[in-house]
C-alpha positions in Angstrom: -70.2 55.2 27.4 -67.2 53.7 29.2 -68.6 53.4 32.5 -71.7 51.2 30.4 -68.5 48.9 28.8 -67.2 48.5 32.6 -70.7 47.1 33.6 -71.6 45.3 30.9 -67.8 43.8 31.1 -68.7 43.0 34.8 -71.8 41.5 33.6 -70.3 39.3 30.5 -66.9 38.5 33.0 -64.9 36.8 29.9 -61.2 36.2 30.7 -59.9 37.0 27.5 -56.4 35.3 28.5 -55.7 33.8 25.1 -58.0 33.7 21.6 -59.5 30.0 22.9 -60.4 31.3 25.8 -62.7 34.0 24.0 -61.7 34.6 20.0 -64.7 37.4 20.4 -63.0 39.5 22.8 -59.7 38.9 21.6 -60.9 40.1 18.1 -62.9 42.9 19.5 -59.2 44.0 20.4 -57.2 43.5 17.7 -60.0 45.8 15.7 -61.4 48.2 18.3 -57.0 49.2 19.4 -56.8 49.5 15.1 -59.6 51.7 15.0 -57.9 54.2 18.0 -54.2 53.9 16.4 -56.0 55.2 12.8 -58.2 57.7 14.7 -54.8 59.6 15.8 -53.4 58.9 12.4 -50.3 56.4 13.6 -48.7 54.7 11.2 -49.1 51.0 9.7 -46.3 49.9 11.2 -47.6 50.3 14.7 -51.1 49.0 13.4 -51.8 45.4 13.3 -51.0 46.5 9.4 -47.2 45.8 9.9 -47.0 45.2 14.3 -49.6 44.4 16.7 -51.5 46.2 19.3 -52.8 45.5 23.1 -54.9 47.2 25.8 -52.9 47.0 29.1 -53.5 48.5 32.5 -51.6 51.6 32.5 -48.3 53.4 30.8 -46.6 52.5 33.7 -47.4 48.5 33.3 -46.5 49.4 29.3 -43.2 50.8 29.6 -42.0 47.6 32.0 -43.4 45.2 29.3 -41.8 46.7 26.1 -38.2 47.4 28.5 -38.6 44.0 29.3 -38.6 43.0 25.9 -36.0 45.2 24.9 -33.4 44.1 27.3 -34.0 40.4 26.8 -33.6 41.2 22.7 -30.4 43.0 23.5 -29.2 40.4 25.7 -29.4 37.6 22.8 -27.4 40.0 20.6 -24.3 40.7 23.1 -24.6 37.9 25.7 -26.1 37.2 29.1 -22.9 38.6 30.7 -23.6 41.8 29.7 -26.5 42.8 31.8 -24.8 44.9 33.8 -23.8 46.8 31.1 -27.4 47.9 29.3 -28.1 51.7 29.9 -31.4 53.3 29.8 -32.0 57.1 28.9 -34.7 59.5 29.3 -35.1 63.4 30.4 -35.5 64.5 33.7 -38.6 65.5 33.0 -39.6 61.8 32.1 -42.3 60.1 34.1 -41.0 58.5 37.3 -42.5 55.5 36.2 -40.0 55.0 33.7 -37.2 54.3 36.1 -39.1 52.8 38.1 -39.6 50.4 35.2 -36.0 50.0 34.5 -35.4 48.9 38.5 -37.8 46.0 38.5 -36.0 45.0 34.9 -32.5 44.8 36.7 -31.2 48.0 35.3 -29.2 49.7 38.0 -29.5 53.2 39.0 -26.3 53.8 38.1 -27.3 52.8 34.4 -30.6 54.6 34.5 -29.2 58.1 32.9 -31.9 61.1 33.2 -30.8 63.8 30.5 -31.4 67.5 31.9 -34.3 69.1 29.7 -34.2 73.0 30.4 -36.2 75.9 30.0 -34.0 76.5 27.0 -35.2 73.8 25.3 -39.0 74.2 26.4 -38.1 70.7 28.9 -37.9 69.0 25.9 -34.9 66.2 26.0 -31.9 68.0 24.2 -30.8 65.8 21.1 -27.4 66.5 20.7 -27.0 66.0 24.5 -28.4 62.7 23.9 -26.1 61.7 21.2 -23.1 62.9 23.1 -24.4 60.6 26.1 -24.6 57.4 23.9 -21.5 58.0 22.5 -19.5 58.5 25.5 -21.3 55.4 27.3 -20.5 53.0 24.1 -16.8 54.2 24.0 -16.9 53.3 27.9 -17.7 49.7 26.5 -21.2 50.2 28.0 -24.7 49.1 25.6 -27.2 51.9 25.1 -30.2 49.9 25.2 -33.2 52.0 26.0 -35.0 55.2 25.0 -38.0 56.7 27.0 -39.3 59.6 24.6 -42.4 61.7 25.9 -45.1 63.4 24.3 -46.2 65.8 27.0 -44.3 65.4 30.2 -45.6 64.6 33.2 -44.7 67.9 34.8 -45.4 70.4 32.5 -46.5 68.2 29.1 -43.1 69.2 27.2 -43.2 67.4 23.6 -39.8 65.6 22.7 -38.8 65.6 18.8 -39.3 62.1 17.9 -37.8 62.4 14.7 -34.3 63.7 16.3 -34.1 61.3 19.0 -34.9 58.4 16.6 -32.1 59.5 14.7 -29.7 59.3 17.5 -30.6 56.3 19.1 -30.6 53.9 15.6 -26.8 53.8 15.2 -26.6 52.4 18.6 -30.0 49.8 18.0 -31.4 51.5 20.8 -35.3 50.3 21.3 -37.1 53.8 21.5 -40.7 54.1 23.1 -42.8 56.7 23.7 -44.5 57.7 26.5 -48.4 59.6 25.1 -49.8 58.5 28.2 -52.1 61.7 28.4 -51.1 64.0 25.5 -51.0 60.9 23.0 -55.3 61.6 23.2 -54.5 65.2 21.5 -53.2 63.2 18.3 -56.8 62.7 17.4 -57.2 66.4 16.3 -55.3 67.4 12.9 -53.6 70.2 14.7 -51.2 68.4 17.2 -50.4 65.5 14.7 -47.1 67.4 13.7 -45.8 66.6 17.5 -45.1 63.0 16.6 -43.5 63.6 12.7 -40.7 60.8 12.9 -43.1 58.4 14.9 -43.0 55.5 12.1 -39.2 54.7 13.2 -40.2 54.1 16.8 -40.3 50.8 18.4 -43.4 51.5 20.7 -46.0 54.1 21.8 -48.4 54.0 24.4 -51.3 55.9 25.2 -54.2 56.1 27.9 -57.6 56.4 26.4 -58.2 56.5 30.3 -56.7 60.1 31.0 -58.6 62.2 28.1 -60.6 59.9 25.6 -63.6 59.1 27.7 -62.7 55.3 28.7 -62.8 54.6 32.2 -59.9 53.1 34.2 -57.9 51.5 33.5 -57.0 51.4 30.4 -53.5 51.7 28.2 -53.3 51.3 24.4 -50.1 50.0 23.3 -48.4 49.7 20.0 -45.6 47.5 19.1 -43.3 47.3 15.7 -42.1 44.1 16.8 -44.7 42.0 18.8 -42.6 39.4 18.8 -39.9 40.6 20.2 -42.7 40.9 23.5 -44.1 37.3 23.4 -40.5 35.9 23.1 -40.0 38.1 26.4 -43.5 37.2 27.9 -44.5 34.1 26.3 -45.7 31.2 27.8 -45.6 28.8 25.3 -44.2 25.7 27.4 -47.1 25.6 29.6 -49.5 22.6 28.2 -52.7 23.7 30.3 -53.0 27.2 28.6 -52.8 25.2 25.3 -55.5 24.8 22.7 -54.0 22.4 20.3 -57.7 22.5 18.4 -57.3 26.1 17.9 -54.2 26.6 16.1 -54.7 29.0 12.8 -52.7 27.6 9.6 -50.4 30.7 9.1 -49.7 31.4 12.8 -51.0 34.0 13.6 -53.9 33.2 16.4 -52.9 36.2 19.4 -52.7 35.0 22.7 -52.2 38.3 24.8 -51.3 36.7 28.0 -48.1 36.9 26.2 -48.2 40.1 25.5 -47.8 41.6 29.4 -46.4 40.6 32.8 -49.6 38.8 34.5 -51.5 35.8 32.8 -55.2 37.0 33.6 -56.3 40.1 31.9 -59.5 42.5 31.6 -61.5 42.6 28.5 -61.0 46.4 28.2 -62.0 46.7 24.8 -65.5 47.0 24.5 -65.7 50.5 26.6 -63.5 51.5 24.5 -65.5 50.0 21.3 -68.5 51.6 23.4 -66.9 55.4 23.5 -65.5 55.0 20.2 -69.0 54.0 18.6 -70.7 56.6 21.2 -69.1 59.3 20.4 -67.1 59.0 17.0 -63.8 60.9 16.3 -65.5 63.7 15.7 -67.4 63.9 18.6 -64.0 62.7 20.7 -62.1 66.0 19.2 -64.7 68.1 20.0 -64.0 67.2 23.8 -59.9 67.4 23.2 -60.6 71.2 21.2 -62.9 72.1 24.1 -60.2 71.1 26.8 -57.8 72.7 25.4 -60.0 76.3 24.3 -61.1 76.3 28.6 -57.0 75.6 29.3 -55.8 78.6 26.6 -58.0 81.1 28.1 -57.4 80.3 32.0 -53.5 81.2 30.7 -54.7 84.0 29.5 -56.2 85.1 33.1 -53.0 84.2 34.6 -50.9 86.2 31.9 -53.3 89.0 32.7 -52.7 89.3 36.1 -48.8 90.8 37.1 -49.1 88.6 40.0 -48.4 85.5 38.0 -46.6 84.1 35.5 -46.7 80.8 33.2 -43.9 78.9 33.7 -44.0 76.5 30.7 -45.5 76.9 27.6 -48.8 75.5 27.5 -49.6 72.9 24.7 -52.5 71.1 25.7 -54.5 71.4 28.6 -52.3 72.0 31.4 -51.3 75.3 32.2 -48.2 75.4 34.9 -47.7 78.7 36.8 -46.8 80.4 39.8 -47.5 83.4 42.5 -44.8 85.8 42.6 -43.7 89.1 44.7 -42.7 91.6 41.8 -42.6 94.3 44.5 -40.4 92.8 46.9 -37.0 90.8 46.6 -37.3 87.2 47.7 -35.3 84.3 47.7 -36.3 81.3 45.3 -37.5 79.2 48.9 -39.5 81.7 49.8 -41.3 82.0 46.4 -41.6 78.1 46.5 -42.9 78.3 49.9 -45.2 81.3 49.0 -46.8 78.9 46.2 -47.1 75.7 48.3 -49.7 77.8 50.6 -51.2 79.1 47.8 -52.1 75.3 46.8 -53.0 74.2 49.7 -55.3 77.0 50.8 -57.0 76.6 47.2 -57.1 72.5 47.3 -58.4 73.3 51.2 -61.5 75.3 49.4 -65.2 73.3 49.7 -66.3 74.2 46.6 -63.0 75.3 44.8 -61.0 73.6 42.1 -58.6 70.8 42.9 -54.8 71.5 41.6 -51.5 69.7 41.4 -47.9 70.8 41.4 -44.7 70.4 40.1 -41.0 71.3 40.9 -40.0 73.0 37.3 -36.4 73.7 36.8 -36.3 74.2 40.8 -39.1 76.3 41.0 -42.6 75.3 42.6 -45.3 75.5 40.5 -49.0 75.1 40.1 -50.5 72.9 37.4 -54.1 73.5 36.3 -55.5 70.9 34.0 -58.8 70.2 32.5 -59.9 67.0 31.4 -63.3 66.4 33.1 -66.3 65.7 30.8 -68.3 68.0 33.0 -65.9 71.0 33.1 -67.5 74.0 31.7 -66.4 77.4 31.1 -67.7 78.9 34.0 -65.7 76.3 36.2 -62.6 77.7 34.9 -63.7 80.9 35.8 -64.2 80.5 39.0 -61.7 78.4 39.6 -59.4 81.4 38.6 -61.6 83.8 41.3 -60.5 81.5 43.6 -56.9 81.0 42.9 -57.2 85.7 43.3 -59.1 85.7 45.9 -56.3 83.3 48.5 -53.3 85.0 46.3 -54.2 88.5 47.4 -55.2 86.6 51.3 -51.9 84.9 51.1 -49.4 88.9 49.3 -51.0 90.6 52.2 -50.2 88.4 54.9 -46.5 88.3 53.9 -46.6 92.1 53.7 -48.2 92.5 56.9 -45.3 90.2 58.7 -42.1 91.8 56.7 -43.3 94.8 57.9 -43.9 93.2 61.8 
């Protein structure tokens, strides 16, 4: 379904820029995003209900837009002058994207603070280390301005509590957004809906329908409390040729989403998405999302059974993290690291094996085994797992064989 919505997008080529230059697609996307935000149950303050709601590239092209709009709403509050000043916050388990965001905004590396998430805390950002942070940074006479929550890290999909860290950042008017870009598709299923209790006192959320709801790239659904706060960041208002004087609606409230992200021209993402949602239904999209996540539970359960391995996170979606280990011998934590980036390669280096990714968890190197293919059955995760057995035991003996040399 979304691969027919990109060709028949091809085929239609509309540059939905602002509502004059196409009020169809710009309406298709003020209802089809609605649809999505009610399908995983957000609340009507994100919805077009009480905010607004666009379809963007990615997260990463999200997260500059509503930072962006958060300095520059900050800045009218405490003065120009004090740019220098603004600190953004996150984990260290936050996307690299984030800060990455927060250098092409102006804020300093030095003012980019990444809170250590532990084991301990299942790599979830720590609240009261938060709120200590803040606190110390204001009485420096520095601004908390920022909050990059996550639901589902990108290392091992860790779930921060939304409803603490809103707490902690409001005293300070911190803008807080979260980052769903691949778990936020889990929300769609009554079971993980508890992950994001607290989520009607955030400013933003984004989500990619791209990563595990069937729509093809690219494609980022983002919802805003405040649009406005984002079109007077984005706007371009003073420029008379993307005017339409003729179509000006009585109350206001016309949507011109050029000024609601960096570039002027956009892609009419929304009917793959209308397509998929249509296609498919919710139902039909949890069944996918419940599937994912049954094929994920039971290749942990193969790992767990095996005394070679261990999980190194706890699993709450689809991705499982975990490593090879040595419980015979004594090794250093570099050689265990080393031990697992062969194991990768030699199983990404298979013709016809799975493909995996890693991660560097609390300093070990892991393994991270995620489905999300629409094709991935059962017996692909079976095999996949003979595979990953089959180059371990290669890989045990060889290091027996040459401590023993």
């Amino acid at each position: 379904m979304g691969a027919l919505g990109e060709a028949l997008t091809a085929g239609i080529n509309v540059v939905p820029f602002t509502w004059a230059a196409s009020p169809a697609a710009t309406e298709r996307e003020i209802v089809v995003v609605d649809w999505l935000g009610k399908a995983l149950h957000l609340p009507k303050s994100l919805l077009f209900e009480g905010g607004g709601v666009t379809l963007l590239g990615t997260s990463s092209e999200a997260i500059l837009c509503v930072l962006v709009a958060a300095r520059d709403r900050k800045l009218a509050e405490v003065g120009e002058g004090r740019v220098g000043h603004l600190v953004v916050y996150c984990s260290d388990q936050t996307h690299f994207a984030f800060r990455k965001a927060a250098h092409v905004a102006g804020i300093g590396n030095e003012n980019s603070c990444a809170i250590p998430a532990g084991s301990q805390d299942m790599y979830a950002l720590p609240p009261a280390m938060l709120e200590a942070t803040m606190k110390a940074d204001a009485e420096a006479g520095m601004t908390p301005l920022f909050l990059c929550a996550s639901i589902g890290t990108a290392a091992t999909t860790a779930v921060d509590s939304i409803h603490e860290l809103c707490a902690v950042a409001s005293p300070h008017g911190v803008w807080v957004h979260v980052d769903a870009a691949y778990a936020g598709s889990a929300l769609i299923c009554p079971v993980f809906r508890h992950l994001v209790n607290g989520v009607e006192d955030v400013d933003s959320l984004s989500m990619n329908p791209h990563k595990w709801l069937l729509s093809n790239n690219d494609c980022c659904a983002l919802w805003l409390k405040q649009p406005s706060a984002l079109v007077a960041a984005l706007g371009t208002d003073d420029d008379v040729i993307l005017k339409d004087t003729a179509a000006t609606a009585d109350d206001g409230m016309l949507v011109d989403y050029k000024d609601w992200q960096i570039s002027l021209t956009r892609r009419f993402r929304a009917l793959k998405v209308w397509l998929v949602l249509r296609g498919y239904g919710t139902d039909g999209l949890r069944d996918v999302v419940r599937a994912h996540v049954r094929m994920a539970a039971a290749f942990q359960d193969m790992v767990g059974a095996d005394a070679r391995f261990e999980v190194v996170a706890p699993r709450v979606f689809s991705l499982v993290c975990f490593r090879l280990r040595r419980p015979t011998m004594t090794t250093t934590l570099p050689e265990d690291n080393e031990l697992n980036r062969r194991l990768l390669a030699e199983v990404n280096a298979t013709g016809e094996g799975p493909y995996m990714s890693c991660a560097v968890v609390g300093g070990a190197y892991v393994l991270r085994f995620a489905v999300g293919s629409t094709l991935t059955e059962e017996r692909h995760v079976r095999d996949a797992w003979k595979v990953v057995q089959e180059h371990a035991t290669l890989i045990l003996a060889s290091s027996m064989q040459n401590m023993h040399a």
